[in-house]
C-alpha positions as CSV (number, residue, x, y, z in Angstrom):
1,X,25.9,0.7,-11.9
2,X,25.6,0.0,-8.2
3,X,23.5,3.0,-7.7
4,X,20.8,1.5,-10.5
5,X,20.5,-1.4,-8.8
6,X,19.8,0.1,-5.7
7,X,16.9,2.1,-7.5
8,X,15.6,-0.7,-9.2
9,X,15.0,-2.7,-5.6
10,X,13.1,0.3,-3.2
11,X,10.1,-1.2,-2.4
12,X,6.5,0.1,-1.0
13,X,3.9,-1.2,1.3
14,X,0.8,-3.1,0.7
15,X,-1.8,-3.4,2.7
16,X,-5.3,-5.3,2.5
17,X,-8.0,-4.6,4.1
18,X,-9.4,-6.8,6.6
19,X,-12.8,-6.1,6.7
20,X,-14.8,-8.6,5.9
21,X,-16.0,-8.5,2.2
22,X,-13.7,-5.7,1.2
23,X,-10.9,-6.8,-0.6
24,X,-9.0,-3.6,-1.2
25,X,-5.2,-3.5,-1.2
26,X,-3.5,-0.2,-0.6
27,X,-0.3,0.6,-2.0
28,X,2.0,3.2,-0.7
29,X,5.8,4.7,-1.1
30,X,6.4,4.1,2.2
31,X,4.9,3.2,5.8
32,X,3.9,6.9,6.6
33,X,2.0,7.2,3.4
34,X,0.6,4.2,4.0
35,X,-1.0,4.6,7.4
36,X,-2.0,7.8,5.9
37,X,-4.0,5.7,2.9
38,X,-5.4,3.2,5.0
39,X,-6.7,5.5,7.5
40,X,-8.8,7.5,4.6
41,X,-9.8,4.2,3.2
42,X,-11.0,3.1,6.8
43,X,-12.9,6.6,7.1
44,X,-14.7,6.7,3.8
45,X,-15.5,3.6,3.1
46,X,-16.5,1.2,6.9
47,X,-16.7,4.8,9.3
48,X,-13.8,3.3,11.1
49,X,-10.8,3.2,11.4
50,X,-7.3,1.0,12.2
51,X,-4.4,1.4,14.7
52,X,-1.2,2.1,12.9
53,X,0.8,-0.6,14.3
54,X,-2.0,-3.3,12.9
55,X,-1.0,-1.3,9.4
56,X,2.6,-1.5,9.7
57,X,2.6,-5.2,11.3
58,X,0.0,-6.4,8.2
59,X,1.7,-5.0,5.7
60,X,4.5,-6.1,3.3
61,X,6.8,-4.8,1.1
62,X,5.9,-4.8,-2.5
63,X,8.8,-3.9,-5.9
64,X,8.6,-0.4,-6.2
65,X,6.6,-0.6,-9.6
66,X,3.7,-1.3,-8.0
67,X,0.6,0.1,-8.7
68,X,-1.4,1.7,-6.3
69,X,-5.1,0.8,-6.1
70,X,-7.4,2.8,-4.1
Protein backbone atom coordinates (compact mmCIF):
# COMPACT_ATOMS: atom_id res chain seq x y z
CA UNK A 1 0.00 0.00 0.00
CA UNK A 2 2.85 2.26 0.85
CA UNK A 3 4.28 1.96 -2.49
CA UNK A 4 0.75 3.41 -4.10
CA UNK A 5 0.84 6.12 -2.16
CA UNK A 6 4.11 7.02 -3.05
CA UNK A 7 2.98 6.89 -6.87
CA UNK A 8 0.07 8.65 -6.35
CA UNK A 9 2.12 11.91 -4.88
CA UNK A 10 5.30 12.38 -7.70
CA UNK A 11 4.82 15.61 -8.83
CA UNK A 12 6.05 17.67 -12.06
CA UNK A 13 7.08 21.21 -12.73
CA UNK A 14 5.12 24.10 -14.00
CA UNK A 15 6.33 26.82 -15.34
CA UNK A 16 4.70 30.26 -16.76
CA UNK A 17 5.99 32.22 -18.98
CA UNK A 18 6.86 35.67 -18.11
CA UNK A 19 6.78 37.46 -21.12
CA UNK A 20 4.56 39.92 -21.17
CA UNK A 21 1.14 38.95 -22.82
CA UNK A 22 1.96 35.25 -23.11
CA UNK A 23 0.33 33.32 -20.62
CA UNK A 24 1.66 29.89 -21.41
CA UNK A 25 2.26 27.41 -18.58
CA UNK A 26 4.66 24.52 -19.32
CA UNK A 27 4.28 21.39 -17.69
CA UNK A 28 7.02 18.80 -17.40
CA UNK A 29 7.95 15.29 -15.55
CA UNK A 30 10.68 16.70 -14.11
CA UNK A 31 13.16 19.88 -13.89
CA UNK A 32 15.41 18.56 -16.88
CA UNK A 33 12.42 18.20 -19.07
CA UNK A 34 11.32 21.23 -18.16
CA UNK A 35 14.25 23.49 -18.87
CA UNK A 36 14.17 21.51 -22.00
CA UNK A 37 10.31 22.73 -22.73
CA UNK A 38 10.74 26.12 -21.73
CA UNK A 39 13.75 26.66 -23.75
CA UNK A 40 11.82 25.43 -27.08
CA UNK A 41 8.94 27.51 -26.01
CA UNK A 42 11.34 30.59 -25.51
CA UNK A 43 12.90 29.77 -29.16
CA UNK A 44 9.77 29.36 -31.18
CA UNK A 45 7.66 31.53 -29.94
CA UNK A 46 9.62 35.39 -28.46
CA UNK A 47 13.43 34.32 -30.37
CA UNK A 48 14.79 34.19 -26.89
CA UNK A 49 15.49 32.48 -24.52
CA UNK A 50 15.76 31.94 -20.42
CA UNK A 51 18.58 30.98 -17.99
CA UNK A 52 17.87 27.65 -16.37
CA UNK A 53 18.12 28.69 -12.93
CA UNK A 54 15.17 31.55 -13.59
CA UNK A 55 13.21 28.03 -14.78
CA UNK A 56 14.01 25.98 -11.88
CA UNK A 57 13.63 29.04 -9.22
CA UNK A 58 9.99 30.10 -11.03
CA UNK A 59 8.78 27.00 -11.16
CA UNK A 60 6.64 24.80 -8.86
CA UNK A 61 5.68 21.52 -8.33
CA UNK A 62 2.37 20.47 -9.70
CA UNK A 63 0.32 16.54 -8.73
CA UNK A 64 1.62 14.30 -11.19
CA UNK A 65 -1.75 14.24 -13.22
CA UNK A 66 -1.23 17.27 -14.67
CA UNK A 67 -1.65 18.10 -18.01
CA UNK A 68 0.92 19.42 -20.01
CA UNK A 69 0.05 22.45 -22.22
CA UNK A 70 2.34 23.56 -24.76
Amino acid sequence: MEAHRDEQTRTSRRYECLDAGCGAVIVAPDEAALVEAVHRHMAEEHGSFELEEVIIDMSTEVEHSAEVER
